[in-house]
MINU-243648 format. One line per 4 residues: number of its first residue (from 1); their letters; for each residue x, y, z of N, C-alpha, C. Coordinates in steps of 0.02 Angstrom, whole numbers, plus 50000, padded with zeros to 5 digits. Layout:
MINU-243648
NUM	a	X Y Z X Y Z X Y Z ~ ...
END
This chain:
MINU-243648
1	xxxx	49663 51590 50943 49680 51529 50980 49746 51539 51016 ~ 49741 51554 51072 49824 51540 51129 49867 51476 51089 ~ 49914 51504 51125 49980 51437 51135 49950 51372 51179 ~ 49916 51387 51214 49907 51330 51290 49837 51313 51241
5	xxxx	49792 51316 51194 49746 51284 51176 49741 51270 51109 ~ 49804 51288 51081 49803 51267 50993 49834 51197 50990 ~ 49771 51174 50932 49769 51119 50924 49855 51074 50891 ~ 49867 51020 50937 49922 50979 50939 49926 50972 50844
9	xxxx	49990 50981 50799 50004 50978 50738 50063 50914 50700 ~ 50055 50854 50700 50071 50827 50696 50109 50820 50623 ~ 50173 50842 50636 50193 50861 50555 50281 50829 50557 ~ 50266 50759 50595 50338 50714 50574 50305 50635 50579
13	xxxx	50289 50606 50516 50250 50560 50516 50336 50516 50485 ~ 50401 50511 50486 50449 50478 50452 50463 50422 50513 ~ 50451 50357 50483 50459 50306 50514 50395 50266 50552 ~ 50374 50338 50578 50314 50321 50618 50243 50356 50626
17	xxxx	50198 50353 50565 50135 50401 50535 50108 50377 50578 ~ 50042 50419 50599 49977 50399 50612 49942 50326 50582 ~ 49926 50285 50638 49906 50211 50595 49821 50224 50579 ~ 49826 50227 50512 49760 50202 50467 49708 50206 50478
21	xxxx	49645 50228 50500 49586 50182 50517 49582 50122 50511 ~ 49578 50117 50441 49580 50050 50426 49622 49999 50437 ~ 49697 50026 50477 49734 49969 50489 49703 49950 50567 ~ 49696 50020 50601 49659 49983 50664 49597 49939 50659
25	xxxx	49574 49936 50621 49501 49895 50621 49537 49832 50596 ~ 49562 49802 50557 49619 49748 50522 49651 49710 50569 ~ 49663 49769 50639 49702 49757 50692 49674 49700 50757 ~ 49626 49750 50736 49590 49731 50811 49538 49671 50791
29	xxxx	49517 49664 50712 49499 49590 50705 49525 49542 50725 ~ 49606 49544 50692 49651 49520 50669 49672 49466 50776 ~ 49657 49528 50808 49687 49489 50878 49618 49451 50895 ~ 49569 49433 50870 49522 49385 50880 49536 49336 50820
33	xxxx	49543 49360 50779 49555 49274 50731 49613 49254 50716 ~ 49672 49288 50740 49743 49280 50717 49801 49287 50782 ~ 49751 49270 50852 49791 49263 50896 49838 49191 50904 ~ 49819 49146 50898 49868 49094 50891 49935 49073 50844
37	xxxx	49969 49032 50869 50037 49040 50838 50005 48980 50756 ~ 50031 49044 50724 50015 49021 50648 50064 48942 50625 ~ 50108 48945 50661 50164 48879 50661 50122 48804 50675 ~ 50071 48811 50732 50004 48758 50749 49986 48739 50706
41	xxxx	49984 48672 50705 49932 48636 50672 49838 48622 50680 ~ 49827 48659 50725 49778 48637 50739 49715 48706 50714 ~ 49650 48701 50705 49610 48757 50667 49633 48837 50673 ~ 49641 48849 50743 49664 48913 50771 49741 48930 50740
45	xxxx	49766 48898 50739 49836 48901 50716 49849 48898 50612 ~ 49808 48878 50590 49785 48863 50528 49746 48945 50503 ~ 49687 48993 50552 49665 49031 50539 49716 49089 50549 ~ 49796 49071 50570 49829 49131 50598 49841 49122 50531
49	xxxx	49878 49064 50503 49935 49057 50468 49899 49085 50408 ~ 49827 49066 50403 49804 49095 50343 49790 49181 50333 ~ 49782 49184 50374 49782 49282 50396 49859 49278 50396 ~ 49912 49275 50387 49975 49305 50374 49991 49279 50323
53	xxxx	49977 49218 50286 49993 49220 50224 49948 49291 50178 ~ 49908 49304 50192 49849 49354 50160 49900 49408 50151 ~ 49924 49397 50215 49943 49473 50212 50025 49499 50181 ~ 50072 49429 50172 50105 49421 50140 50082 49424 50061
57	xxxx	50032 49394 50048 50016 49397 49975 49971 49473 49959 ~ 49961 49496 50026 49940 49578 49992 50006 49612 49953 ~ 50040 49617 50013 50124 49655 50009 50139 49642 49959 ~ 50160 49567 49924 50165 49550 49867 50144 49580 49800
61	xxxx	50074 49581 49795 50041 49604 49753 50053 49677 49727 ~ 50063 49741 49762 50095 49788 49765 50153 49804 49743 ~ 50196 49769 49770 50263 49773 49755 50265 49717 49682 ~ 50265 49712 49673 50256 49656 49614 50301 49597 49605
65	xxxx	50297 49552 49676 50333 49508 49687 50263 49435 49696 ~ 50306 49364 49700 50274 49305 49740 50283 49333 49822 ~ 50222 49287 49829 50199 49285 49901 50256 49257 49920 ~ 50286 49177 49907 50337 49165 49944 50410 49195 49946
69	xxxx	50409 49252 49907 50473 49290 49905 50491 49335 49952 ~ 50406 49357 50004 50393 49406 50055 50395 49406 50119 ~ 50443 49398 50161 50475 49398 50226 50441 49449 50266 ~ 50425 49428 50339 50421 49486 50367 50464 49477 50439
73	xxxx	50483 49542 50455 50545 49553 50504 50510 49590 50569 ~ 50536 49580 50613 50517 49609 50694 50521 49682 50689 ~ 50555 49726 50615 50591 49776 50626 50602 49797 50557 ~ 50610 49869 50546 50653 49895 50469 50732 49888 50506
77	xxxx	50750 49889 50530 50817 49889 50539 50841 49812 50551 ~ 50788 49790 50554 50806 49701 50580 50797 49666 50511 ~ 50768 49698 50473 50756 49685 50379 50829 49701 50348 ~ 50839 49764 50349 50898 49775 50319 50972 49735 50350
81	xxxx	50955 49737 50416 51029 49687 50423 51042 49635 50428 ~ 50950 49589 50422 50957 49510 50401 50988 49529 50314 ~ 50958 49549 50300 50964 49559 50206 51048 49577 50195 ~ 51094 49608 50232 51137 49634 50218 51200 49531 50236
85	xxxx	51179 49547 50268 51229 49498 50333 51200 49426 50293 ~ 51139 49410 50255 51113 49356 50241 51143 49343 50146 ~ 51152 49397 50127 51156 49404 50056 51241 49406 50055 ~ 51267 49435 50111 51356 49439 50097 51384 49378 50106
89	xxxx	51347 49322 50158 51356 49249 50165 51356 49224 50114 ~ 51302 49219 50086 51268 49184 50029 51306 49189 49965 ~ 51364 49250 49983 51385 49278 49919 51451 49273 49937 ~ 51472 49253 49988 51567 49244 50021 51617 49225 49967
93	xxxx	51601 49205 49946 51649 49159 49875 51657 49215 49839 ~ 51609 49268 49811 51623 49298 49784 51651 49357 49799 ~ 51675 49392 49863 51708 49446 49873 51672 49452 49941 ~ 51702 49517 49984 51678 49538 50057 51647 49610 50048
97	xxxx	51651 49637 50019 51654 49708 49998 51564 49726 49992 ~ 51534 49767 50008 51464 49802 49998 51478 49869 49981 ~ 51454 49875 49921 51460 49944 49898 51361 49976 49921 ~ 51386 50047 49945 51340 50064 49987 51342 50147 49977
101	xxxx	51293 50194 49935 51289 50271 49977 51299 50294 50016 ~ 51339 50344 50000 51346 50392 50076 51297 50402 50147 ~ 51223 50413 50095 51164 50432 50143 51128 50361 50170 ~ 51137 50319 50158 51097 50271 50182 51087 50247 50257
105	xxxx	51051 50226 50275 51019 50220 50357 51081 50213 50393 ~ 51101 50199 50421 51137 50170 50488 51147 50122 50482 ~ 51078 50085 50500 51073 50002 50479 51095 49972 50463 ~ 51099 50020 50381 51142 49978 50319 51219 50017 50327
109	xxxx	51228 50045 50350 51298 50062 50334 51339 50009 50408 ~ 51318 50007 50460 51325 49945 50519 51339 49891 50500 ~ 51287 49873 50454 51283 49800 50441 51348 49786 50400 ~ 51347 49829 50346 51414 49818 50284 51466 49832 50335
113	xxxx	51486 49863 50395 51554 49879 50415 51552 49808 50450 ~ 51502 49771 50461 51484 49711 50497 51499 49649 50465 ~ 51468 49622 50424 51506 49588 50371 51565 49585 50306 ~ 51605 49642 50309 51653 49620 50275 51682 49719 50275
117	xxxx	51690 49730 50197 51723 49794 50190 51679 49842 50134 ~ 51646 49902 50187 51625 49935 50137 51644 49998 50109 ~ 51621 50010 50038 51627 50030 50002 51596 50086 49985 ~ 51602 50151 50015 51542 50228 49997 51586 50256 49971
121	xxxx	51505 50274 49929 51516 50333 49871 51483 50397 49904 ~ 51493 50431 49874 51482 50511 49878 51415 50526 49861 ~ 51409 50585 49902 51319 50623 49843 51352 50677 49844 ~ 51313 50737 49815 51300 50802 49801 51271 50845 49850
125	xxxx	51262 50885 49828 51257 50944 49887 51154 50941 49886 ~ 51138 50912 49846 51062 50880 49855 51047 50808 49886 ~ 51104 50783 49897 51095 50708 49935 51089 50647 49886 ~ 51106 50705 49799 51095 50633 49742 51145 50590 49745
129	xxxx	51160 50540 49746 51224 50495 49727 51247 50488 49686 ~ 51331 50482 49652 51346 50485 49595 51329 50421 49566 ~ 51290 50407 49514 51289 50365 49506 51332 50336 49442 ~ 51394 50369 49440 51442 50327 49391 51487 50318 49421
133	xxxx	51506 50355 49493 51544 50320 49524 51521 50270 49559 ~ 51446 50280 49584 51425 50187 49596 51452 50125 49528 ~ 51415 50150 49508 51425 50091 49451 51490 50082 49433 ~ 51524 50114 49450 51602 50087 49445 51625 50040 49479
137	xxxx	51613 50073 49551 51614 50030 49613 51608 49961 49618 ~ 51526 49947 49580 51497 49892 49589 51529 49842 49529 ~ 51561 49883 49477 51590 49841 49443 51668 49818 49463 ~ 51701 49817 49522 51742 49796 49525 51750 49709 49563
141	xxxx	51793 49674 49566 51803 49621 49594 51790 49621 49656 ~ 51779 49561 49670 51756 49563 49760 51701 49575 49773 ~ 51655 49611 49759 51578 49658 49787 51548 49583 49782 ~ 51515 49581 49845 51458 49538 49867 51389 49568 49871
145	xxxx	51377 49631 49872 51319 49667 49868 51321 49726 49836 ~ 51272 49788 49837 51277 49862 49814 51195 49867 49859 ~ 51203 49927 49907 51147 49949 49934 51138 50028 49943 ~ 51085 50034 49893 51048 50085 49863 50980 50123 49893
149	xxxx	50971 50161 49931 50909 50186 49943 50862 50205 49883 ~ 50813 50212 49898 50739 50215 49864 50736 50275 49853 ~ 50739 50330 49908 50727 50391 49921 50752 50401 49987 ~ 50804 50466 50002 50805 50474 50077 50760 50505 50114
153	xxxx	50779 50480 50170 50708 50482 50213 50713 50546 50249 ~ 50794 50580 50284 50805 50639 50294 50789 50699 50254 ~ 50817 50702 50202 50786 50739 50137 50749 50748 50095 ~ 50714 50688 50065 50687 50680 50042 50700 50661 49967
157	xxxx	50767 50657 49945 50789 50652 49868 50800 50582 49846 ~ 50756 50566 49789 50751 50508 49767 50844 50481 49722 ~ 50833 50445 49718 50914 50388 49697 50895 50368 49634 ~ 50952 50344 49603 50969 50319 49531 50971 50267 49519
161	xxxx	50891 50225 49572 50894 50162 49553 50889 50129 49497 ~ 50862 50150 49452 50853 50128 49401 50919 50126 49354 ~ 50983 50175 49340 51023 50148 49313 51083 50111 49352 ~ 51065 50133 49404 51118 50080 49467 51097 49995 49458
165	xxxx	51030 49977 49459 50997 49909 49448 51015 49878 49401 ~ 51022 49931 49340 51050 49896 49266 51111 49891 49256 ~ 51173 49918 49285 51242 49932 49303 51252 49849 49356 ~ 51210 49840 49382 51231 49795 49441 51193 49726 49416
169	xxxx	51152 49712 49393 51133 49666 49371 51165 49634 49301 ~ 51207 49681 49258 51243 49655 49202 51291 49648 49250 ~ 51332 49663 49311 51385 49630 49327 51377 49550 49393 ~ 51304 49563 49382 51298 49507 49429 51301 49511 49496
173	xxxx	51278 49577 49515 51295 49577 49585 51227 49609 49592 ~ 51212 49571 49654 51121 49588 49683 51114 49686 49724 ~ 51053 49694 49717 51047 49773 49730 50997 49764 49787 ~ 50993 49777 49839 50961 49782 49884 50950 49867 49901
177	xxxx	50878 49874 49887 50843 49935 49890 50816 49960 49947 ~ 50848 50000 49994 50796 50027 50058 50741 50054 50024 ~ 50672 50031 50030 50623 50087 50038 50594 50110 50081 ~ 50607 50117 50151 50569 50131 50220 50564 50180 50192
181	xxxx	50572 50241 50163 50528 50295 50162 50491 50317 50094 ~ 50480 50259 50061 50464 50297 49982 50401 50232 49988 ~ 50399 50172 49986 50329 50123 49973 50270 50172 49998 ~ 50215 50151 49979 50164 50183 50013 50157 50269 49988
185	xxxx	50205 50286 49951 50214 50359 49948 50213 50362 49886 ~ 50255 50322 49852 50270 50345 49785 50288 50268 49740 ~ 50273 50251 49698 50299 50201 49663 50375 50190 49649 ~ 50378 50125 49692 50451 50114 49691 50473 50070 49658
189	xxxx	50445 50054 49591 50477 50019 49530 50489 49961 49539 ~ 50528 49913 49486 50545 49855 49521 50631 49848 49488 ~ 50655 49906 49499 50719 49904 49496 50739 49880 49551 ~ 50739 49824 49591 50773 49789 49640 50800 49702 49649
193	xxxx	50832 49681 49674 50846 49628 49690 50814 49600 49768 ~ 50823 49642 49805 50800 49652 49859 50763 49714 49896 ~ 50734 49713 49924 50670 49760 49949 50645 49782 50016 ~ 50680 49826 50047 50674 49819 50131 50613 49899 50127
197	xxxx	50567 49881 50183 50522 49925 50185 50490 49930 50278 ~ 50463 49979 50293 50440 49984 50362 50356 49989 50360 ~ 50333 49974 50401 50266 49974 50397 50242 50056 50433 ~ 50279 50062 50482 50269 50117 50521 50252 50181 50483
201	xxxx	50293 50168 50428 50293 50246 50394 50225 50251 50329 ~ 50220 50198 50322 50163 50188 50280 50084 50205 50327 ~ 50089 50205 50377 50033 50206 50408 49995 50123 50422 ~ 50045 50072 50428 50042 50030 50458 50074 50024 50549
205	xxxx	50048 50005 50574 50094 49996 50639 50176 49960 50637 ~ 50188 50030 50709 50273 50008 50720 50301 49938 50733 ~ 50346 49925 50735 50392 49867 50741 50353 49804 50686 ~ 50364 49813 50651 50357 49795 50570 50412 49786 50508
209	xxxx	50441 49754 50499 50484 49759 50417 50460 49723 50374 ~ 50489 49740 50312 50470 49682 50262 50534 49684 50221 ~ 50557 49605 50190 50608 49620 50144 50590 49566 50100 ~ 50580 49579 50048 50560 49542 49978 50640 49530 49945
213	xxxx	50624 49456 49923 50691 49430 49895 50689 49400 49829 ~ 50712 49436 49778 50684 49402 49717 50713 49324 49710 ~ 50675 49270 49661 50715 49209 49653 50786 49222 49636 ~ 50836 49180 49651 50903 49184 49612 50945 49213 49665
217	xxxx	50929 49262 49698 50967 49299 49758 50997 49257 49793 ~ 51036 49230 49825 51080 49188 49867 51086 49209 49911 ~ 51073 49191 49980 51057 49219 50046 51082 49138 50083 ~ 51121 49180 50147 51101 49100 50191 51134 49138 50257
221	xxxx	51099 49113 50299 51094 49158 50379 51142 49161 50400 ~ 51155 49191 50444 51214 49180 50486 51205 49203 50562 ~ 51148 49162 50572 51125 49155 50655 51100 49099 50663 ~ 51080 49069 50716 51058 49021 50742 51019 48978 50705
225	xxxx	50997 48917 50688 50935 48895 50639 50881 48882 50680 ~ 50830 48908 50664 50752 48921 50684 50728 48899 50628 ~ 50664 48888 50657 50567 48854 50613 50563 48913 50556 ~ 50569 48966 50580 50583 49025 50536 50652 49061 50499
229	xxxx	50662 49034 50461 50746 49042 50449 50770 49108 50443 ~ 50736 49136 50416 50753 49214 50388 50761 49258 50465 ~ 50693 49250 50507 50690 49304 50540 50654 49260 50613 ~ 50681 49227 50637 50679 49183 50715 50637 49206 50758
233	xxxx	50578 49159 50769 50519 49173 50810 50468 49232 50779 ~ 50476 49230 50711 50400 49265 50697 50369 49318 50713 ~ 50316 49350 50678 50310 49409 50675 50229 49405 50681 ~ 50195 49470 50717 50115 49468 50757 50088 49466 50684
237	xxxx	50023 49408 50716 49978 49414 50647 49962 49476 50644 ~ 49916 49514 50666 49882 49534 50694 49919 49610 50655 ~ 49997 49634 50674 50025 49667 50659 50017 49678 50573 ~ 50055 49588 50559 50061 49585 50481 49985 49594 50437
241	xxxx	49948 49586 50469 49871 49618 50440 49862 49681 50422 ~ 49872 49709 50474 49863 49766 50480 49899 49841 50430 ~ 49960 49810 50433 50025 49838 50390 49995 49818 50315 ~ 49983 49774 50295 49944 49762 50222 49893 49796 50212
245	xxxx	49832 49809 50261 49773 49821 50224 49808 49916 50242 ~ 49844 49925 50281 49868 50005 50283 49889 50011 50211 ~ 49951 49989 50192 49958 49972 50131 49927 49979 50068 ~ 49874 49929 50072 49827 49930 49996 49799 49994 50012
249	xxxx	49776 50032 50072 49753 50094 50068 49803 50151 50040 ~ 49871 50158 50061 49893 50209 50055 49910 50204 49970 ~ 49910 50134 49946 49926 50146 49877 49845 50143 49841 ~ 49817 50155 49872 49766 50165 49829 49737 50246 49825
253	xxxx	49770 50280 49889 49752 50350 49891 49820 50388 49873 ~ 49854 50352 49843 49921 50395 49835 49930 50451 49786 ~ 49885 50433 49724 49904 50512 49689 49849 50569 49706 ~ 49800 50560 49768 49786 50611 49788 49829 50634 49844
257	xxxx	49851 50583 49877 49899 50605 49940 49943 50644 49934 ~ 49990 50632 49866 50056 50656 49811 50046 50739 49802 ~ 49970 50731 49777 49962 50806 49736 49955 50843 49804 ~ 49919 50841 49856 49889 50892 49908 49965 50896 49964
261	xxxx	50016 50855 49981 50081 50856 50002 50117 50889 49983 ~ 50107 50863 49896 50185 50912 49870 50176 50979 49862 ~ 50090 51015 49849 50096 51062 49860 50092 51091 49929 ~ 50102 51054 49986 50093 51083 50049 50174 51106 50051
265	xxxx	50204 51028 50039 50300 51049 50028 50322 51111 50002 ~ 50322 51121 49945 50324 51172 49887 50317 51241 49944 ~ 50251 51243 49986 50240 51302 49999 50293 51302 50068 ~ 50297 51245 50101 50339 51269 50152 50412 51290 50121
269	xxxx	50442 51235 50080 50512 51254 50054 50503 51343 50033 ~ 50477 51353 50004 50484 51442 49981 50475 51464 50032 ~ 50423 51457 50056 50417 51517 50132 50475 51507 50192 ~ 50492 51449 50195 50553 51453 50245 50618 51493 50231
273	xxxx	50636 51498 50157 50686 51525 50119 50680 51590 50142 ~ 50631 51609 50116 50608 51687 50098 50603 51713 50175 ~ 50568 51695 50207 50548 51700 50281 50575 51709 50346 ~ 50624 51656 50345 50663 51644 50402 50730 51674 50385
277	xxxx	50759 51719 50431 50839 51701 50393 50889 51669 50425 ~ 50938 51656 50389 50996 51624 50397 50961 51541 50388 ~ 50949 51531 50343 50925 51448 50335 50935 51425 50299 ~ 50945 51359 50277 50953 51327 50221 50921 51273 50215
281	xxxx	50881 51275 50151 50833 51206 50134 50855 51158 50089 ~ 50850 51096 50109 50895 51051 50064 50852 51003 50038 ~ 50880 50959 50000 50868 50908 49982 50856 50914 49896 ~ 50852 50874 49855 50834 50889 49791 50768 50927 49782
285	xxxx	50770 50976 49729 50691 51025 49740 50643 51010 49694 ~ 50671 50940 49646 50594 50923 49613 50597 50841 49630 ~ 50662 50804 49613 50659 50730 49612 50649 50707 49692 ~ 50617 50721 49714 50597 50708 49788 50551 50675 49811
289	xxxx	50537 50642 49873 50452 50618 49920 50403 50676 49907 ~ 50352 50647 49904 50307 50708 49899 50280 50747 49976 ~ 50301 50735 50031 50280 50732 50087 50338 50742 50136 ~ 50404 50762 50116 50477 50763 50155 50487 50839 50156
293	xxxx	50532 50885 50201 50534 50945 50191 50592 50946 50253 ~ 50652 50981 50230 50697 50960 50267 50736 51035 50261 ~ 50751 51049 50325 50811 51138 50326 50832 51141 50388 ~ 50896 51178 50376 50935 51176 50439 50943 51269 50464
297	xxxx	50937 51291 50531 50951 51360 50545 51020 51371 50580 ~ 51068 51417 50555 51095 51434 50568 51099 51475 50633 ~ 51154 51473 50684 51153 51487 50753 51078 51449 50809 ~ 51079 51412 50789 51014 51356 50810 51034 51293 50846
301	xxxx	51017 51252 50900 51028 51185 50914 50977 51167 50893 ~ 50992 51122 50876 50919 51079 50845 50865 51044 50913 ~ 50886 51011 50961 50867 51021 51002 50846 51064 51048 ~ 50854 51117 51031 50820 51157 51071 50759 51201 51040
305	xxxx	50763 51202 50956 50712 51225 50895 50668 51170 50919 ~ 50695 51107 50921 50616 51074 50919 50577 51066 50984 ~ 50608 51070 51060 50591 51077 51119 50542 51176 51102 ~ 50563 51192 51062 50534 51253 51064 50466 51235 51021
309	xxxx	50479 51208 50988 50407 51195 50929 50362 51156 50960 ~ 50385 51091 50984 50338 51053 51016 50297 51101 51074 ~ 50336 51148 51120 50305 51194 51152 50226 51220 51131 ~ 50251 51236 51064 50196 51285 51039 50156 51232 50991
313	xxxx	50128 51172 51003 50104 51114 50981 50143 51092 50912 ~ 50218 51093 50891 50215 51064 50832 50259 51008 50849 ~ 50245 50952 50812 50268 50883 50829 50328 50885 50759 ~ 50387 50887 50763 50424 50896 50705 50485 50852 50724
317	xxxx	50533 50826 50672 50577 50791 50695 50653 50813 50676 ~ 50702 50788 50660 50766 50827 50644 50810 50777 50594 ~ 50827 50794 50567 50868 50738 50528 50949 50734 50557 ~ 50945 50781 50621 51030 50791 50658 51011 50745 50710
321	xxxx	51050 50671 50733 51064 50631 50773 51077 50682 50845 ~ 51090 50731 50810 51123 50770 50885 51066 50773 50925 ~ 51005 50769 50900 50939 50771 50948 50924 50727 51002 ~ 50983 50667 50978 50982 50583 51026 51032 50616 51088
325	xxxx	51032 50532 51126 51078 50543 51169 51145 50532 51122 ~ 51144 50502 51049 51213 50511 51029 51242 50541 51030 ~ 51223 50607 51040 51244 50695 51024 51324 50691 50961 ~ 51291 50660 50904 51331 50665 50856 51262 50702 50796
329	xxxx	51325 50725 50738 51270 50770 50687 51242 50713 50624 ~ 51212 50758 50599 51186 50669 50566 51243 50660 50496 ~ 51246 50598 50468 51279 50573 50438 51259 50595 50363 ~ 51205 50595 50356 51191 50631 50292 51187 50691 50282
333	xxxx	51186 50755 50315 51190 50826 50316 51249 50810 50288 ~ 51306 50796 50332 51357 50782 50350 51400 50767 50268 ~ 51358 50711 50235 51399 50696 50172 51385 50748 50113 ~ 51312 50778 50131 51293 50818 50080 51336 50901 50068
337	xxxx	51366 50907 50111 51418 50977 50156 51355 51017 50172 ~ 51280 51002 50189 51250 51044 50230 51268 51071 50304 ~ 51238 51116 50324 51235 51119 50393 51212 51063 50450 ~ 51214 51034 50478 51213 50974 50525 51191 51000 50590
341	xxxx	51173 51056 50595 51141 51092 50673 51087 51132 50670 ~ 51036 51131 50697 50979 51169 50690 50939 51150 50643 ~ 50928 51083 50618 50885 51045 50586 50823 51044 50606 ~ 50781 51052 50549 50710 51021 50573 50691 50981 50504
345	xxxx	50662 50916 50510 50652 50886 50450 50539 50874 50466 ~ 50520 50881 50414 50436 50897 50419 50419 50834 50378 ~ 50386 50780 50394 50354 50710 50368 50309 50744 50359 ~ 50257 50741 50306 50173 50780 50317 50145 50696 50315
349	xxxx	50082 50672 50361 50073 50605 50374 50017 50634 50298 ~ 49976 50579 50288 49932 50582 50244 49873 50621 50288 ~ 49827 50673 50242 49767 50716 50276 49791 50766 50324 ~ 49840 50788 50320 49876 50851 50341 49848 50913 50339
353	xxxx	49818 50951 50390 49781 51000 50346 49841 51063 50332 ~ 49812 51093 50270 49827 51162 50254 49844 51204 50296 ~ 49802 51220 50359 49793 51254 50419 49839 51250 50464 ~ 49859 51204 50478 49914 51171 50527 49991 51194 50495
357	xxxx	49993 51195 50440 50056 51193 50391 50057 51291 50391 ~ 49991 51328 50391 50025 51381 50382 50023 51424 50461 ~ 50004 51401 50518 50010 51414 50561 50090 51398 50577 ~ 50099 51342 50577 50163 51313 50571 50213 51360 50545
361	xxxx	50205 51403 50488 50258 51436 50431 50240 51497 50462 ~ 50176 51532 50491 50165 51589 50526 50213 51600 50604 ~ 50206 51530 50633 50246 51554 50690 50332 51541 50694 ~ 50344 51493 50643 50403 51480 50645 50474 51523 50642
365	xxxx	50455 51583 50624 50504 51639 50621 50529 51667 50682 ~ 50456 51683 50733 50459 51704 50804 50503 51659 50830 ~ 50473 51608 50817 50519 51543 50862 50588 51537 50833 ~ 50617 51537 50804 50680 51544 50788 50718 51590 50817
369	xxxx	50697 51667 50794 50715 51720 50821 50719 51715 50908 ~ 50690 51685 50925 50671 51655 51005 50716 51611 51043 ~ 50730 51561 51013 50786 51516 51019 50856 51558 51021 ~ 50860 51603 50966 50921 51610 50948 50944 51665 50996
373	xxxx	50884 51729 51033 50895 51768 51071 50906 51728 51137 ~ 50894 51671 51161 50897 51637 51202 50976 51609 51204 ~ 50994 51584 51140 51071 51562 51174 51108 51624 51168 ~ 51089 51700 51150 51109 51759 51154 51159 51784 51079
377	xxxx	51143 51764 51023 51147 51784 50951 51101 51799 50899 ~ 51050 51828 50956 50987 51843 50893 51021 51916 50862 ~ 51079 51925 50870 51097 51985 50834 51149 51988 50788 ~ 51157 51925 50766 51184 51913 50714 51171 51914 50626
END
């Protein structure tokens, strides 16, 4: 098979997988019986509202929350910084301060420099977080929040939610959990107070959030007041359908998805090591996504590795910002003391074949070596 006719390899499904079968069929019902504004009183407006409550009480069910505890947002980033900015209000009396990980989204680290004064801790050279210097953190005066990822989404290394939740809940201070990259993937417990998640990455459709708020949480807006308080002017039925029944699928195929991923991971992490040189593969190498695969090459732009890959059909993404027009390195390489240039980070979507993954690990050496003779240090 040529370069000009091998089949397109779609191997960065983070944020934004392939949507579902089944969410398209969900979808495309969904804009015949769930086109009207669910806010109506009248039958059409009654059949929206009841197709998005459904689909609120799917989400629910999963996560192991009430239906009315389940918000949905225009956005994962529009989730996390109602949740951030809504919970530090709610919580003003009690301090300004958000204690927050090093690695966590943007989003959340925006939002906390946004409402008051935050507070990061450190990880490790695997992206783990300390979690006794969290819990220190969170035990001091002032803290209005503590926000904890699920799992990172660059790396792939899961967090210490579980003794961070119990650290923060004996001091009374609420935990708000990113999971945009772990629901749908892996069981994400119910060590939370709060619950921000993306549909996109689940294999629901883009521009989607969800943020689940347990009772007791104290929240109160701090924007405009709307019919919809949380999240102003509402979110597509049609969408919120769709994102649920993706959902009940991916957690219903998840420990086959788990087993056939992690050993696809497994095989790329060794062969890139062994294979390529000058590289480094990161992220934690067992407590991880089953489906994340993340390394950086030395004497490499990352932008220009992946303009080279996509070339040769591979669809891959980078966990270095430098790939944006930000042309900054990413923030989490960055805290972990990885390399921050010549990133490539590998989402495997669900049904990934084998084939694709070792074509992928077959040509990836050339292409490196290629790149690197190109900015004129392949002889290093």
């Amino acid at each position: 098979m040529t370069h000009a006719t091998a089949r397109r390899a779609v191997l960065d499904a983070g944020g934004r997988a392939p949507l579902l079968p089944e969410a398209r069929t969900a979808f495309l019902e969904a804009l015949d019986q769930g086109w009207a504004d669910p806010r109506r009183l009248h039958a059409e407006g009654r059949r929206a509202r009841m197709l998005l409550d459904g689909a609120r009480e799917a989400i629910a069910s999963v996560v192991g929350a009430r239906t009315e505890e389940v918000d949905l947002a225009p956005s994962h980033t529009a989730a996390l910084h109602g949740a951030v900015r809504a919970v530090a209000r709610g919580r003003r009396r009690t301090g300004t301060q958000v204690v927050v990980g090093a690695v966590e989204r943007a989003a959340v680290l925006n939002a906390a420099d946004f409402v008051g004064d935050r507070v990061t801790v450190g990880v490790d050279r695997d992206g783990l977080v300390d979690a006794d210097a969290f819990i220190d953190a969170l035990r001091q005066p002032g803290v209005a929040l503590t926000a904890l990822q699920h799992a990172n989404g660059e790396v792939g290394t899961l967090q210490p939610v579980d003794a961070v939740h119990a650290a923060a809940r004996a001091a009374g201070v609420p935990l708000l959990v990113d999971a945009g990259a772990s629901l749908g993937h892996v069981d994400v417990g119910a060590a939370w107070d709060l619950l921000a998640a993306d549909a996109g990455d689940w294999g629901g459709p883009g521009g989607l959030g969800v943020l689940v708020t347990r009772s007791g949480v104290r929240r109160s807006p701090d924007w405009p007041e709307d019919e919809d308080r949380w999240f102003p002017g509402g979110v597509s039925v049609p969408a919120a359908l769709a994102a649920a029944v993706a959902l009940q699928v991916a957690v219903s195929t998840r420990s086959t998805d788990d087993v056939s991923r992690r050993l696809l991971v497994e095989t790329i992490r060794t062969r890139v090591a062994a294979e390529v040189p000058d590289v480094e593969v990161v992220g934690h190498p067992v407590d991880r996504l089953p489906h994340v695969v993340t390394f950086s090459c030395l004497y490499v732009e990352g932008e220009a590795l992946l303009t080279a890959l996509d070339a040769r059909g591979f669809a891959v993404g980078s966990g270095s910002a430098c790939t944006s027009s930000a042309l900054e390195p990413s923030h989490v390489l960055a805290a972990m003391g990885a390399l921050t240039h010549g990133n490539i980070r590998l989402a495997l979507p669900r049904g990934t074949h084998e084939q694709d993954v070792e074509r992928f690990l077959a040509e990836l050496p050339g292409i490196v070596a290629g790149v690197r003779e190109a900015w004129g240090v392949g002889g290093l």
